[in-house]
C-alpha positions as a Markdown table, in Angstrom:
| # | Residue | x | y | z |
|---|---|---|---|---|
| 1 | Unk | 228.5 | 151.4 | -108.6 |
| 2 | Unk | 224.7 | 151.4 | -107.4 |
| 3 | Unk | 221.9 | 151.9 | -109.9 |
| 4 | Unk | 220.3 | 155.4 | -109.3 |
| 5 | Unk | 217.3 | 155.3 | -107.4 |
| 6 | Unk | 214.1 | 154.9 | -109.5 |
| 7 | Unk | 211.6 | 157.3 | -107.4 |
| 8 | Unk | 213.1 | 160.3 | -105.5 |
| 9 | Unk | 213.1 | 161.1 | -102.0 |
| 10 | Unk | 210.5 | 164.1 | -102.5 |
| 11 | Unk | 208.0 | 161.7 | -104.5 |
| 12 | Unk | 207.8 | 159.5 | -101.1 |
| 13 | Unk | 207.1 | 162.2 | -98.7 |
| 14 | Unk | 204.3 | 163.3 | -101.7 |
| 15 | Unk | 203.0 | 159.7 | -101.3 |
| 16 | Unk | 203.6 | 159.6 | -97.4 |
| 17 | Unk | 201.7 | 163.5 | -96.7 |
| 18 | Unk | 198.8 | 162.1 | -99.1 |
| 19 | Unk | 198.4 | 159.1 | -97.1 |
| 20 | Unk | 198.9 | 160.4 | -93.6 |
| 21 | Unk | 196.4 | 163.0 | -94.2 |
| 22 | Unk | 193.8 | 160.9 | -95.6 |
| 23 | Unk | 194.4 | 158.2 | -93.3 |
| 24 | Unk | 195.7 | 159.4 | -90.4 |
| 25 | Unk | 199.4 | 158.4 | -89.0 |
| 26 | Unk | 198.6 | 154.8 | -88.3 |
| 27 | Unk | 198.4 | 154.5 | -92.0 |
| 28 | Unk | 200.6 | 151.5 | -93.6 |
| 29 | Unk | 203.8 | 152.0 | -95.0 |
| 30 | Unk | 202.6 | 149.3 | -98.1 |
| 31 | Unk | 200.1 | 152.2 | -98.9 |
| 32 | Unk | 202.6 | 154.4 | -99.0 |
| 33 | Unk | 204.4 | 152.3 | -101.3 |
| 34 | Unk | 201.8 | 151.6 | -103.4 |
| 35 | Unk | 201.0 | 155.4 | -104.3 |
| 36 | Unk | 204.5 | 155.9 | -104.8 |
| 37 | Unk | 205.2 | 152.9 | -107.0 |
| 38 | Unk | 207.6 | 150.9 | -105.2 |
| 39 | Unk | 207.9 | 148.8 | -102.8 |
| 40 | Unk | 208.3 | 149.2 | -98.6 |
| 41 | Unk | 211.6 | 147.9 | -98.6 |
| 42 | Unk | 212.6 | 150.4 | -100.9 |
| 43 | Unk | 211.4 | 153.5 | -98.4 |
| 44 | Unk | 213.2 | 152.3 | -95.4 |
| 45 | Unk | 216.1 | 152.6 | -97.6 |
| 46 | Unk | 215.4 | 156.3 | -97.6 |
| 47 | Unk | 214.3 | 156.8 | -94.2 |
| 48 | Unk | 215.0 | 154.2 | -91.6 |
| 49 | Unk | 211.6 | 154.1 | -89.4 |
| 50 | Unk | 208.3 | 155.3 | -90.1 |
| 51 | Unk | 209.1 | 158.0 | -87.4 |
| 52 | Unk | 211.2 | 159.2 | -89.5 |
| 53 | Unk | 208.9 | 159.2 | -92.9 |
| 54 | Unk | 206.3 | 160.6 | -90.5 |
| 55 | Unk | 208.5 | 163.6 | -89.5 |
| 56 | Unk | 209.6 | 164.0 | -93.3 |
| 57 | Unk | 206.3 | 164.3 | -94.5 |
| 58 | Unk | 204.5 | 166.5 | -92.0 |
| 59 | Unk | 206.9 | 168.7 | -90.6 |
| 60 | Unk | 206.4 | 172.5 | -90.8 |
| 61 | Unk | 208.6 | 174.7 | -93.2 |
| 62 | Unk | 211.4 | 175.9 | -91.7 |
| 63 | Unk | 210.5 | 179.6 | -90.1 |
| 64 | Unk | 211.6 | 182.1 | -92.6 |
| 65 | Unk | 214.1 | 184.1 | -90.2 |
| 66 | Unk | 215.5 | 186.6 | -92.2 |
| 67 | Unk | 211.6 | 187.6 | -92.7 |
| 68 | Unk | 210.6 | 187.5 | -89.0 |
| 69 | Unk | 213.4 | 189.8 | -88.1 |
| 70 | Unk | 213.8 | 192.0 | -90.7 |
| 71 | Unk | 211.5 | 195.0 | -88.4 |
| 72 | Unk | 213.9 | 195.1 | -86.1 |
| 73 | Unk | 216.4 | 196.6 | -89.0 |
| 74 | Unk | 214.3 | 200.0 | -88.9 |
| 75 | Unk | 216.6 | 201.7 | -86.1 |
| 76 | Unk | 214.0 | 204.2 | -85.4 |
| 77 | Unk | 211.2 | 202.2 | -84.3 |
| 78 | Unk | 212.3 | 199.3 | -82.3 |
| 79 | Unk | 210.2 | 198.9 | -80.0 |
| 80 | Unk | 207.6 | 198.8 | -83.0 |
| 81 | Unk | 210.3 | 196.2 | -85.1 |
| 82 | Unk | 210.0 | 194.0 | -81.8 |
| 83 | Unk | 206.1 | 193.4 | -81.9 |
| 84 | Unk | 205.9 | 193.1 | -85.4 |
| 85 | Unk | 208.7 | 190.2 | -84.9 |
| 86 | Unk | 206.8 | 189.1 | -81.9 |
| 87 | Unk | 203.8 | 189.2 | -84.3 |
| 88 | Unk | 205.5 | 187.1 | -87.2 |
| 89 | Unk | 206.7 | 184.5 | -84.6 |
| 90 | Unk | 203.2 | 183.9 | -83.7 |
| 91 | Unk | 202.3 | 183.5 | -87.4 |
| 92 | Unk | 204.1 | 181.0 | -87.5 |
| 93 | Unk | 203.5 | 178.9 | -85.1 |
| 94 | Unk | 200.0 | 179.4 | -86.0 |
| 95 | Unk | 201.3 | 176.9 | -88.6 |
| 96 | Unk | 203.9 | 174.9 | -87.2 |
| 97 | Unk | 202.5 | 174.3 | -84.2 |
| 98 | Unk | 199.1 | 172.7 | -85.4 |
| 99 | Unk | 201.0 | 170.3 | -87.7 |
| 100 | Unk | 203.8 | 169.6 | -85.3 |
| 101 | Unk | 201.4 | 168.3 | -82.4 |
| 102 | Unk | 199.4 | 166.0 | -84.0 |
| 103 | Unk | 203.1 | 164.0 | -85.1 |
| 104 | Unk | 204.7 | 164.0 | -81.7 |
| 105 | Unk | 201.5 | 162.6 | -80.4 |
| 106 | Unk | 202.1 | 159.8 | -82.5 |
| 107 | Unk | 203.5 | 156.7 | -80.5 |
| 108 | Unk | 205.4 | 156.1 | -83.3 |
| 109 | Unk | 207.3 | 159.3 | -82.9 |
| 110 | Unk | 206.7 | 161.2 | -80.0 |
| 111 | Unk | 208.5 | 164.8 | -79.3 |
| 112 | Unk | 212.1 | 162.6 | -79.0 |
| 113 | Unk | 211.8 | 161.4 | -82.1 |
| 114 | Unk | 210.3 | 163.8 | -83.7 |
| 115 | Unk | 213.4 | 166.4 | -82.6 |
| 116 | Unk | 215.8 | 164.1 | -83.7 |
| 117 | Unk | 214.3 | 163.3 | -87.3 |
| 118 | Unk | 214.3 | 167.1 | -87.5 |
| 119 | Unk | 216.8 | 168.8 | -89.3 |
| 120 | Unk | 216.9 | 171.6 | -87.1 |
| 121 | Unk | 214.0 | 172.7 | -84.2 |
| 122 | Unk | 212.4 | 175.4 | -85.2 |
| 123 | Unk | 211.7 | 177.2 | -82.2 |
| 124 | Unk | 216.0 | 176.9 | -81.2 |
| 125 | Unk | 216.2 | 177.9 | -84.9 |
| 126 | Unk | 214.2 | 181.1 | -83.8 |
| 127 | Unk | 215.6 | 181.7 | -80.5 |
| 128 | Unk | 219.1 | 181.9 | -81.9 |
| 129 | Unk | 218.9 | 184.5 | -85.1 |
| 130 | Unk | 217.1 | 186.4 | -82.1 |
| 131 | Unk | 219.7 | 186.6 | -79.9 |
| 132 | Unk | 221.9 | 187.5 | -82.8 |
| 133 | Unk | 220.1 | 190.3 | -83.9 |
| 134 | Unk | 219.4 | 191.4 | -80.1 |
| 135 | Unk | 223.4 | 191.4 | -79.6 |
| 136 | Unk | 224.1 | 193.4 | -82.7 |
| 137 | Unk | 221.5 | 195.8 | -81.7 |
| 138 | Unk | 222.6 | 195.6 | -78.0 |
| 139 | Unk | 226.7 | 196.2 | -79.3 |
| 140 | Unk | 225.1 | 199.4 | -81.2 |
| 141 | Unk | 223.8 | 200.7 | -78.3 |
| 142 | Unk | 220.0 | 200.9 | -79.8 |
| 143 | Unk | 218.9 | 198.4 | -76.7 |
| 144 | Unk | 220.4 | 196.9 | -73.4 |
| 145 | Unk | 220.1 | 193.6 | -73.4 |
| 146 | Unk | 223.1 | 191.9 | -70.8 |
| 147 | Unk | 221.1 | 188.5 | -71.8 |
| 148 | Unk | 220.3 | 188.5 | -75.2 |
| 149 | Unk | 219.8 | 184.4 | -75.5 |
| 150 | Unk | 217.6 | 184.7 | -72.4 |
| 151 | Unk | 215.6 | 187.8 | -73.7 |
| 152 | Unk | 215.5 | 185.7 | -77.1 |
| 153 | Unk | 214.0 | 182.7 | -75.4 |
| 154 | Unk | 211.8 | 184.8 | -73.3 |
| 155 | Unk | 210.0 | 186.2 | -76.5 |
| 156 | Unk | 210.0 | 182.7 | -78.4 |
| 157 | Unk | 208.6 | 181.0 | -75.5 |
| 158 | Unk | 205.5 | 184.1 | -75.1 |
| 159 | Unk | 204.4 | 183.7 | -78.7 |
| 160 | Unk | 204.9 | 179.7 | -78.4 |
| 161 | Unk | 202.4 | 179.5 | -75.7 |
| 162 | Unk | 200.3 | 182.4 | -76.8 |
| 163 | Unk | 199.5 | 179.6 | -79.6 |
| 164 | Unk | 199.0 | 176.7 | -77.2 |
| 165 | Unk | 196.7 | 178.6 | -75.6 |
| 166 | Unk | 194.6 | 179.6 | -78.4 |
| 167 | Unk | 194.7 | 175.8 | -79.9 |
| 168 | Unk | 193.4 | 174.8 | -76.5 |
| 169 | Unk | 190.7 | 177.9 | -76.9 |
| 170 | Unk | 191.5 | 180.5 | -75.2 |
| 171 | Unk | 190.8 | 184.0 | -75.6 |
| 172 | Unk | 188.5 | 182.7 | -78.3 |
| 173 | Unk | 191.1 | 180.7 | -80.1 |
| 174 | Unk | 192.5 | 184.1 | -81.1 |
| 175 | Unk | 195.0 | 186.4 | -78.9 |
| 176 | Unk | 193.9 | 189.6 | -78.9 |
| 177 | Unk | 196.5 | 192.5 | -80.0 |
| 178 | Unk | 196.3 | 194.1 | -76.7 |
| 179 | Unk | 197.5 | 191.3 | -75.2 |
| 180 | Unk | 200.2 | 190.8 | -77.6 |
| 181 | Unk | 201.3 | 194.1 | -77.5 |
| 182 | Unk | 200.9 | 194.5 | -73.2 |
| 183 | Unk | 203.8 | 191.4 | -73.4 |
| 184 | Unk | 206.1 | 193.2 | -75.9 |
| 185 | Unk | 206.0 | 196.4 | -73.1 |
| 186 | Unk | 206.5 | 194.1 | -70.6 |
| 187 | Unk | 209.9 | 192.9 | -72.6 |
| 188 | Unk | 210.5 | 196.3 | -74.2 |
| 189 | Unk | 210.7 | 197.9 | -70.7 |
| 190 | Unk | 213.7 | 195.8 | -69.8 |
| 191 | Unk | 215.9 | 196.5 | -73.1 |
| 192 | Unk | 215.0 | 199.8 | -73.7 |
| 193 | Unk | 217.8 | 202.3 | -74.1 |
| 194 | Unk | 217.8 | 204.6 | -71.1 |
């Protein structure tokens, strides 16, 4: 039987997010090491390329679904519940989305790498509970929705690039809630109970 390992898993990404921030991602993996107080051989025991350590240590939390949806469980508002969740989408990734670009421009990553060092992608993660909750509601007969997936994918992909565009300084880095709200009529018109 192996000896237990002397410094966790969560101590290394510590060390690695330290070091990638104040150094950027071209840091050294014997940095790393060093803050973490072992040596490089021991962290590609844990994590088998610096990809990996990189994705580890900088990806964004995992979107908090049961949160983002939870308006569209008030059954007599929905087409309120779906901006709100259009709203909390955009949240976050107002967060996600600044922390994931900088690591899939990394050549030691890239957006291949960094979706398969990813547990799960957050935006399919999204997509999915989405068109979950859109059936239900569809089967209940409080919306029609004959896609949901695609109406689900339609609404992840708005807010998604809603927060490119801001990143890349548009409508003053900030959407404006008309906007926002204009695109969930848009989609609301299509579901809608008649």
């Amino acid at each position: 039987m192996g000896r237990p390992p002397l410094v966790s898993r969560e101590t290394i990404i510590l060390a690695a997010r330290e070091v990638f921030q104040r150094e950027g991602l071209a840091a050294s993996i014997r940095d790393i090491a060093a803050i973490a107080g072992i040596s490089e051989s021991a962290i590609f025991k844990r994590f088998s390329t610096k990809a990996a350590l990189i994705v580890a240590a900088l990806a964004p939390p995992a979107p908090p679904v049961a949160e983002i949806l939870a308006p569209l469980d008030d059954d007599e508002d929905l087409r309120r519940g779906l901006t709100l969740v259009m709203q909390r989408i955009i949240e976050h990734f107002r967060i996600a989305l600044p922390m994931i670009l900088p690591v899939i421009a990394q050549p030691d990553v890239g957006l291949d790498g960094f979706l398969t060092e990813l547990a799960d992608n957050p935006a399919t993660v999204l997509k999915s509970a989405l068109a979950a909750r859109l059936t239900g509601l569809a089967n209940s007969r409080l919306i029609r929705v004959p896609q949901p997936f695609a109406v689900a994918g339609l609404i992840v992909a708005t807010a998604h690039s809603l927060v490119l565009f801001e990143i890349m300084g548009l409508h003053g880095g900030r959407s404006p809630p008309a906007v926002i709200d204009a695109m969930v009529e848009t989609i609301w018109s299509g579901i809608a109970p008649r």
